[in-house]
C-alpha positions, 0 to 999 in steps of 0.5 A: 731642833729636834723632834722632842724640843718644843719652840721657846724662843723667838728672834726679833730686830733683824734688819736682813731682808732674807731673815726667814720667819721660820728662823725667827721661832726657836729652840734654845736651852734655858741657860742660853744668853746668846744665839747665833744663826748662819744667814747666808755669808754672815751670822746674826747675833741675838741677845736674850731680854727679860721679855716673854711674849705669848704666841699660838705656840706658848710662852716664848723668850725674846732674843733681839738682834745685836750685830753680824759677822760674816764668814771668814773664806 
């Protein structure tokens, strides 16, 4: 995230108990449907829903947990 980018985004439904809350508030680009995140030896998969919820941040689009994939070695 860069300085300029404000948080838009927020992950939720991750069964993992290392998903840190601060992975879980985001910036993502408008267009983006999916987002992956590496979480260790595995990326969590978040798909976006319709759902805006509003947080000390502002308006932040809902993304909710799919699956994982781990990393190849």
């Amino acid at each position: 995230m860069t300085i300029e980018s404000r948080p838009n985004t927020i992950l939720l439904g991750c069964p993992t108990a290392n998903f840190p809350e601060t992975a879980q508030i985001r910036s993502t680009a408008d267009s983006e449907q999916i987002v992956k995140v590496l979480n260790g030896n595995r990326y969590e998969h978040f798909r976006r829903t319709p759902e805006v919820i509003q947080h000390r941040l502002g308006d932040l689009s809902v993304f909710t947990w799919t699956g994982s994939t781990y990393v190849a070695e």
